[in-house]
C-alpha positions as CSV (number, residue, x, y, z in Angstrom):
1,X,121.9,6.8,103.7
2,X,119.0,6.9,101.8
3,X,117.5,3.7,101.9
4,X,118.0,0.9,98.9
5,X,114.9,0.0,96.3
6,X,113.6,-3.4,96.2
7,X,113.3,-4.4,92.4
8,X,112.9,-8.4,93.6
9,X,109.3,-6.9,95.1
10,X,106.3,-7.3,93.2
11,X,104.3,-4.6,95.3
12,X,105.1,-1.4,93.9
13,X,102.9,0.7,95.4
14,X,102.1,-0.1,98.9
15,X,100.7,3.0,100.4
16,X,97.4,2.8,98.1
17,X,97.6,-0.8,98.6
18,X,96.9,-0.4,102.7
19,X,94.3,2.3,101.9
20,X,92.0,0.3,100.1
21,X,90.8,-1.2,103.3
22,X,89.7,2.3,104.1
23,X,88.7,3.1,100.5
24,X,86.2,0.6,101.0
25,X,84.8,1.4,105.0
26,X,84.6,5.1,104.3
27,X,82.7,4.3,101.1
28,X,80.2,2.1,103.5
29,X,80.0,4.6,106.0
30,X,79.0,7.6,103.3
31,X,76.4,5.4,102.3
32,X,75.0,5.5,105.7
33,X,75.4,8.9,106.4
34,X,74.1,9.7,102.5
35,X,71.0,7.8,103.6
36,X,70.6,10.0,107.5
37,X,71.0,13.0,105.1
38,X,68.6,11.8,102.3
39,X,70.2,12.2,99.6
40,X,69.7,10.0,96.5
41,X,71.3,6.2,96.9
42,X,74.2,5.6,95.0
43,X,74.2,5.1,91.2
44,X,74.7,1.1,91.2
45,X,76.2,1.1,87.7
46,X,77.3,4.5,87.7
47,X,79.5,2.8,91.0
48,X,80.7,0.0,89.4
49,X,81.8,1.6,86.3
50,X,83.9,3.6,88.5
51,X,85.6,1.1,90.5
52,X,86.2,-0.7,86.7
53,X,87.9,2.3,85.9
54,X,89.8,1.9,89.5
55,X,90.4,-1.7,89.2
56,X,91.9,-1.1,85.4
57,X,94.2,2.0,86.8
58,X,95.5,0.3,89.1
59,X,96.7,-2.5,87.0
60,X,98.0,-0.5,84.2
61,X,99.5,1.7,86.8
62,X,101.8,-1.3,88.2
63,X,103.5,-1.5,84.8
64,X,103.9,2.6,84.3
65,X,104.9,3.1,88.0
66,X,107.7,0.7,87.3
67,X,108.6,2.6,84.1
68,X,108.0,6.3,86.3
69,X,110.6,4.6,89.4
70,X,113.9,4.3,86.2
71,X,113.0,7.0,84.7
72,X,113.2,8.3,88.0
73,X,116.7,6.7,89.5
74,X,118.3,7.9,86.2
75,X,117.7,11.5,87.0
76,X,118.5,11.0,90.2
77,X,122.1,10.0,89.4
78,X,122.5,13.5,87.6
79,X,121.1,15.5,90.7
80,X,121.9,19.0,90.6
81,X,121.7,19.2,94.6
82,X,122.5,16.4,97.6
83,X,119.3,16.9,99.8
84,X,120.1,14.0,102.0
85,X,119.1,14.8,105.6
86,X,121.9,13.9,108.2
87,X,119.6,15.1,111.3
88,X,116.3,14.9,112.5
89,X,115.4,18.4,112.1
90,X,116.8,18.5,108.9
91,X,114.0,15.2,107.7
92,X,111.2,17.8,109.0
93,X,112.8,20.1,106.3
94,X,113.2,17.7,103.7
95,X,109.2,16.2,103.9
96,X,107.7,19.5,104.4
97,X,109.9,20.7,101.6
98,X,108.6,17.4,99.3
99,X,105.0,17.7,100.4
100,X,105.0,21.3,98.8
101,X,106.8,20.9,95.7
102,X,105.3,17.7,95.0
103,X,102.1,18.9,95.4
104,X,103.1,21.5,92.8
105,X,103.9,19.6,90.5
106,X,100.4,17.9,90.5
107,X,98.8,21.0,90.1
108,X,100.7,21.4,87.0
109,X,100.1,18.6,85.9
110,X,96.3,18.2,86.5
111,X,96.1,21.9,84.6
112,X,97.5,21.1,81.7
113,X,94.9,17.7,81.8
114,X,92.4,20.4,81.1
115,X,94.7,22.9,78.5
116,X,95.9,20.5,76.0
117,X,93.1,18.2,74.7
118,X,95.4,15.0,73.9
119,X,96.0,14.9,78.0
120,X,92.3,15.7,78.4
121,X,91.7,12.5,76.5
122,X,93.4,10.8,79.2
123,X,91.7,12.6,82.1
124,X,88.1,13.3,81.0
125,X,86.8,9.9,82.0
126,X,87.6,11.2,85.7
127,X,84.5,13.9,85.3
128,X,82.1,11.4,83.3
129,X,80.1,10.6,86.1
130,X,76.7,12.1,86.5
131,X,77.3,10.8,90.3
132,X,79.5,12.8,93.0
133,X,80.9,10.2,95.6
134,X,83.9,8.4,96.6
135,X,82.6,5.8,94.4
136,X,83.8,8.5,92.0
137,X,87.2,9.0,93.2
138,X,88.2,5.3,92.1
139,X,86.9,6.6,88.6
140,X,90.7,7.5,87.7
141,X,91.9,7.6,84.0
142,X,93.9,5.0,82.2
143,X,95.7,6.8,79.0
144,X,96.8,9.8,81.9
145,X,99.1,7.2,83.1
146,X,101.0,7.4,80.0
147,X,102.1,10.7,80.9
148,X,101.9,11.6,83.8
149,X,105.0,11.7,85.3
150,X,106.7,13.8,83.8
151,X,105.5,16.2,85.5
152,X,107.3,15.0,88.7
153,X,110.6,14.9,86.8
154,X,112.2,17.9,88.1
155,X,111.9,16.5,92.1
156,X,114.7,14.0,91.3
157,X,116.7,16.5,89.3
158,X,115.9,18.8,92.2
159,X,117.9,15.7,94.5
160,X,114.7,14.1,96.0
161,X,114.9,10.7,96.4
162,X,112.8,8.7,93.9
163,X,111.1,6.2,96.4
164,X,109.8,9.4,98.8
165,X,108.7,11.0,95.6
166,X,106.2,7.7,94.7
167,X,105.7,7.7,98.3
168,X,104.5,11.4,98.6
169,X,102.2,11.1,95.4
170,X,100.1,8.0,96.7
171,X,99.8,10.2,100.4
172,X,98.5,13.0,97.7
173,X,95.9,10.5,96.2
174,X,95.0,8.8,98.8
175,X,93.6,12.9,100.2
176,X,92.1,13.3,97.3
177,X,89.6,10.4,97.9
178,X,88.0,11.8,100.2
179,X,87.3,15.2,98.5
180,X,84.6,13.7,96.3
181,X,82.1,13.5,98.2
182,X,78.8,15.7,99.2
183,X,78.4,14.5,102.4
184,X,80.7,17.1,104.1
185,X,80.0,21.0,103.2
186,X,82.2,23.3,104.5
187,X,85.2,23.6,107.0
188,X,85.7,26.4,108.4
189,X,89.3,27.8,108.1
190,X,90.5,24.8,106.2
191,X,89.0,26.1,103.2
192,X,91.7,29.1,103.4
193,X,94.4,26.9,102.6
194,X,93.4,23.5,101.8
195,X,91.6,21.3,99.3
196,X,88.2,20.4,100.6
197,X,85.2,18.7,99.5
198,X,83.6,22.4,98.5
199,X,86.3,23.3,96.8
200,X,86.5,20.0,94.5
201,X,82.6,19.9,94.0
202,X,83.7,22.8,92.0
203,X,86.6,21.0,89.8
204,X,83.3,18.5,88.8
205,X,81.4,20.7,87.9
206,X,79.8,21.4,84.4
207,X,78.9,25.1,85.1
208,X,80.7,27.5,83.0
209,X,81.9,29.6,86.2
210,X,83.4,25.8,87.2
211,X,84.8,24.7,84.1
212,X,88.9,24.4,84.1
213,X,89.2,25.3,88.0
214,X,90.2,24.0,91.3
215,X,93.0,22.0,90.3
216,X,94.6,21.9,93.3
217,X,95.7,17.9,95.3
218,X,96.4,18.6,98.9
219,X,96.7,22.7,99.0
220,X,94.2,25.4,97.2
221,X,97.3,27.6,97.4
222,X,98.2,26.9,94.0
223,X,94.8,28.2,92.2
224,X,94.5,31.0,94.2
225,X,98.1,32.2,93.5
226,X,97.7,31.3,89.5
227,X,94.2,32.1,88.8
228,X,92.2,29.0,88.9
229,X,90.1,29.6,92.3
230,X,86.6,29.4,91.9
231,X,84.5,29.5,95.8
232,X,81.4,27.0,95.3
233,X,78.3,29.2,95.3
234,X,75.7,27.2,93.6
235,X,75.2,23.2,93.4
236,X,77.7,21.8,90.9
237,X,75.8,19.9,87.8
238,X,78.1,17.2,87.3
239,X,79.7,15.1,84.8
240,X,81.0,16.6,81.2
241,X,79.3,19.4,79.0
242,X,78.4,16.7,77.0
243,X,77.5,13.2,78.3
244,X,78.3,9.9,77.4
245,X,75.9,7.6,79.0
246,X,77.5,4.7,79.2
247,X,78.9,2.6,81.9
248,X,81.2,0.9,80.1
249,X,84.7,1.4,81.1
250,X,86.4,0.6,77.6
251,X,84.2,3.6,76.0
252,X,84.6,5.8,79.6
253,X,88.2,5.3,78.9
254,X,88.7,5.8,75.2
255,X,85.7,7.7,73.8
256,X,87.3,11.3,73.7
257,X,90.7,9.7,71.9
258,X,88.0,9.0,69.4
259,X,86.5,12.2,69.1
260,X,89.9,13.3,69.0
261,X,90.7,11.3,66.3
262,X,88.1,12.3,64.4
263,X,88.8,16.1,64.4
264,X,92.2,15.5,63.6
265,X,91.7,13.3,60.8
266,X,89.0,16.2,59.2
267,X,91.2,18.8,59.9
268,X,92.5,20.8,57.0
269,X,96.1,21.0,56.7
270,X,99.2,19.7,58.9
271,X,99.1,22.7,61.6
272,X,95.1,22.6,62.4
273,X,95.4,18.5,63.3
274,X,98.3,19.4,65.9
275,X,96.3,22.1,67.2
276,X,93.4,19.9,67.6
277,X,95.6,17.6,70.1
278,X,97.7,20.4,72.3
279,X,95.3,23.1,72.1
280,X,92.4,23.5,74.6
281,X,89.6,20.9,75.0
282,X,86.9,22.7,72.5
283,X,89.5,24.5,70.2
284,X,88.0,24.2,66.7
285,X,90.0,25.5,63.5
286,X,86.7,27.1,61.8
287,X,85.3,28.2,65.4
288,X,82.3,25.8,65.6
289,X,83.4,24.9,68.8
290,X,84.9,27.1,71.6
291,X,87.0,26.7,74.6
292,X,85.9,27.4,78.4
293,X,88.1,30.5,77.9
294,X,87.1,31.5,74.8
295,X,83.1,31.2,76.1
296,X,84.4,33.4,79.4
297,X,85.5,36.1,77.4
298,X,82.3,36.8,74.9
299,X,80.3,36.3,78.4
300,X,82.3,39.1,79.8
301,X,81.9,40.7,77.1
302,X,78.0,40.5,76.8
């Protein structure tokens, strides 16, 4: 039997909770190794925005995570398959099996962050910083949490159990921390098959070559068999294409639902303002603006 949910608990994510200890040494130790290496300090505000961002994630995230875990256990009860393991070997099957497919489905999901522009509002403030650090990593989106799980829907309808499917997402953040960072260059092999520092440099980065790519969690499988994989070749400029300059986390948080707002309230005619929210980040109806694509394409062109 699978084992019951606790709804009487008020911790509702306790895999991130025991990794913030670690969040918090590795960020102390990069700062040591940052300075062996000499590379610039830390951005002190640019850092504390981004654990503001954290800190206000996480607490919005207690509340949506709640919602996700239903959501969830309603599926669940209309299963179109009974995945529950009976013997050991067949646990092995079932993990590997969930580590995969749920790692899947964040790659869809973190895609379509950056291909429809009323997600990217939610996700941008994840590539504001100037800075690339684990500071950074905390620098996690607040409006993306009012959508993102349905992207994971089809794991309970698949018949995996909604607790290991929360549980296999914070294992899946929790790597990603450690990916921002420019402390480590590259590794070897790993880079074949994995997400690594390199290979998430280039996800930050403001280059055109960079833009929309790498959108991979745990494995880099998933870009190289759709057509996102870009290999880091020069030093990633990073932050957005425009900058904000701010460290305040209310405008880090809302300022593209703004802009957003205001091109669809400008926009002529019913279709153009729903265009301007599930078309690409940069989609303009008269073509004064252009997506990463569309700038791709005349370069290609050229």
């Amino acid at each position: 039997m699978f084992p019951p949910i606790n709804f009487n608990s008020a911790e509702t994510d306790p895999v991130i909770t025991w990794a913030i200890p670690c969040f918090v040494i590795l960020i102390f130790i990069e700062l040591l190794v940052r300075q062996l290496q000499q590379h610039p300090k830390y951005n002190g505000k640019e850092a504390f925005a981004s654990i503001g961002m954290g800190i206000g994630s996480a607490i919005i995230n207690i509340f949506m995570k709640y919602l996700a875990l239903l959501g969830f256990l309603f599926i669940y009860e209309y299963r179109l398959f009974d995945l529950q393991p009976k013997e050991p070997w067949q646990w092995v099957i079932y993990f590997v099996a969930l580590l995969f497919l749920e790692d899947l489905a964040f790659y869809t999901h973190h895609r379509s962050c950056h291909q429809i522009r009323l997600f990217w509002c939610g996700h941008v403030n994840h590539h504001s910083s100037v800075d690339y650090n684990l500071a950074t990593a905390l620098r996690q989106g607040w409006g993306e949490l009012t959508h993102k799980y349905i992207w994971w829907t089809w794991l309970p309808l698949l018949g995996f159990h909604p607790m290991f499917i929360l549980m296999q997402m914070s294992i899946s953040l929790i790597y990603q921390f450690w990916l921002h960072t420019e402390t480590i260059k590259r590794m070897g092999f790993l880079e074949l098959f994995m997400n690594t520092p390199s290979h998430h440099r280039v996800h930050h980065g403001t280059q055109m070559e960079y833009l929309d790519r790498n959108h991979a969690g745990i494995f880099i499988i998933w870009d190289k068999m759709f057509g996102t994989f870009q290999k880091e070749t020069i030093k990633a400029t990073y932050g957005l294409t425009t900058q904000i300059h701010s460290y305040n986390p209310i405008k880090i948080a809302f300022h593209e639902y703004i802009d957003l707002f205001k091109d669809v309230r400008k926009a002529p005619g019913f279709s153009n303002k729903i265009k301007y929210m599930f078309m690409p980040p940069g989609w303009s109806h008269d073509g004064s603006m252009k997506t990463a694509k569309q700038i791709r394409k005349e370069m290609a062109a050229s």
